[in-house]
C-alpha positions in Angstrom: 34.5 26.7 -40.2 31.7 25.5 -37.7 31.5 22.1 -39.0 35.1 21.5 -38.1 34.7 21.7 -34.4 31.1 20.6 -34.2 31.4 16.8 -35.3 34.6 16.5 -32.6 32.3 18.3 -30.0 29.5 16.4 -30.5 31.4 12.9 -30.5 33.0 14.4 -27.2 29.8 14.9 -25.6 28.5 11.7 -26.6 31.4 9.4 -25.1 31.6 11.4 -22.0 27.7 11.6 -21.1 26.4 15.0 -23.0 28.7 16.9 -20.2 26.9 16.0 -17.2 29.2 16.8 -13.9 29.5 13.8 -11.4 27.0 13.5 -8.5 24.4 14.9 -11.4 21.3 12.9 -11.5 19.6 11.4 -14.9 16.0 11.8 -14.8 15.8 9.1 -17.4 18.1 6.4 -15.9 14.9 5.8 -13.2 14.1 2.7 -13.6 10.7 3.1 -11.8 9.4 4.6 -15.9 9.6 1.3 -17.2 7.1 0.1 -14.2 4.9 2.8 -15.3 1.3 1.1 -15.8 3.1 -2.1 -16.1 3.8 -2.9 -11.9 3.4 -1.5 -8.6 7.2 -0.8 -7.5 7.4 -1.3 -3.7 11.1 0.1 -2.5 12.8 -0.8 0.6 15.5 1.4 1.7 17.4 -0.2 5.0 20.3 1.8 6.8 21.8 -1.7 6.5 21.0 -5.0 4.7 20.8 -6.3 8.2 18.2 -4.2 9.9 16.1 -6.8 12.3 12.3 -4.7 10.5 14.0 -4.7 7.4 14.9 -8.2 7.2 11.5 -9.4 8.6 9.6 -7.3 5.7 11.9 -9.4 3.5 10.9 -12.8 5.3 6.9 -11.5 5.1 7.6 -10.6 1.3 9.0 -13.7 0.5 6.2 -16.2 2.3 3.6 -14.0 0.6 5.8 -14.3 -2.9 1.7 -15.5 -4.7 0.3 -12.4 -3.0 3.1 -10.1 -4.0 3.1 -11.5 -7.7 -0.8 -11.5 -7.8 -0.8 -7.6 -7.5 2.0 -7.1 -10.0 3.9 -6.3 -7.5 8.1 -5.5 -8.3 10.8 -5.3 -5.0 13.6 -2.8 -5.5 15.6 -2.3 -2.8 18.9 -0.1 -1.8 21.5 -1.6 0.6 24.2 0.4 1.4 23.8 2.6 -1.5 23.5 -0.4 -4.1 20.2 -0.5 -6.0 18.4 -3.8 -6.8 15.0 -4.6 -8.9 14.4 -7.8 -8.3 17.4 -9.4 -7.4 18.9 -7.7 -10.3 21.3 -5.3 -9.6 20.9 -1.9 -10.7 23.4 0.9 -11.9 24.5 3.5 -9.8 23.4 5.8 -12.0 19.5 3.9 -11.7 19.7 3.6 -8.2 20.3 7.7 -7.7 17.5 8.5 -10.3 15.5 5.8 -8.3 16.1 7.9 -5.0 16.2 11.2 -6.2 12.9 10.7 -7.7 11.5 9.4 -4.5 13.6 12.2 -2.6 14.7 9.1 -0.7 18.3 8.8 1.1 20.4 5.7 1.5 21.6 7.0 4.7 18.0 7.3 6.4 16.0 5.3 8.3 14.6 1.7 7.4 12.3 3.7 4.2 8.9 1.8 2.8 7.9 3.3 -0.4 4.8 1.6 -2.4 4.6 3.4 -5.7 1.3 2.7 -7.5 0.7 1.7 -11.2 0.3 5.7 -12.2 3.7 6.3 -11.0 2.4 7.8 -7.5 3.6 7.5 -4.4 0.6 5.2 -2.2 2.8 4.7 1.4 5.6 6.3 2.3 6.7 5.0 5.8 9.6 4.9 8.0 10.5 2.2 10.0 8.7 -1.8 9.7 5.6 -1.9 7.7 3.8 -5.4 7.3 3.8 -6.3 3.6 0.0 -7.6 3.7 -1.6 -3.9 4.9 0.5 -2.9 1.8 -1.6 -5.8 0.1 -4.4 -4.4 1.9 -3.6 -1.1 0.4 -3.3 -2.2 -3.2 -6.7 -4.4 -3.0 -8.8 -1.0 -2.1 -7.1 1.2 -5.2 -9.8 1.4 -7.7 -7.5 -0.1 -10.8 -7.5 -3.3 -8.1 -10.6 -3.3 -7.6 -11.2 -2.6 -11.3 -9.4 -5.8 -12.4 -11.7 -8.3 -9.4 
């Protein structure tokens, strides 16, 4: 008698997510696990995509791209609630693991998160933060200094 309901069930749960209730938050969707001892994740989270200090930690990032590369370095970044690695965009289901594992908020202030091979947070700041102390930052951790 079990086995009659218990394939259906289990198909059920399957298509629809193993049950999970909307707003509900996947651990494992984070895309930050993948980065784990691979990349140093720095995450940008503006109030808008055109915030005047967020858009001039973009410009600094992107005249420093060697510098940013050498220290295996990864962008993600959430405008307006839409997450990015990369350039690439993210799921919403990755971008709310992302900041629910931060205990971030798309709604905040411009938010400057530099997560460190080990998965750690390094620097969390608020408002404009100068990518090279962040490369400052990274050149002092002792798996940097390690690898010189």
């Amino acid at each position: 008698m079990m086995k009659q309901w218990f394939m259906p069930a289990l198909l059920a749960a399957a298509l629809t997510g193993g049950g999970a209730q909307a707003g509900e938050i996947n651990p494992a969707a984070n895309p930050l696990l993948a980065d784990k001892w691979q990349s140093r994740p720095l995450i940008m989270v503006p109030p808008s995509a055109d915030n005047s200090d967020y858009e001039r930690m973009r410009g600094i990032i992107e005249t420093q791209r060697d510098a940013f590369n050498d220290r295996e370095m990864v962008l993600y970044t959430v405008e307006n609630g839409d997450g990015m690695k990369n350039g690439q965009a993210l799921t919403e289901a990755e971008t709310d693991a992302l900041l629910h594992s931060l205990d971030l908020s798309s709604q905040g202030p411009l938010t400057t998160v530099l997560v460190g091979k080990d998965g750690g947070k390094k620097v969390e700041q608020q408002g404009f933060v100068d990518p090279r102390q962040l490369f400052d930052t990274i050149d002092n951790m002792p798996m940097r200094r390690a690898r010189q």
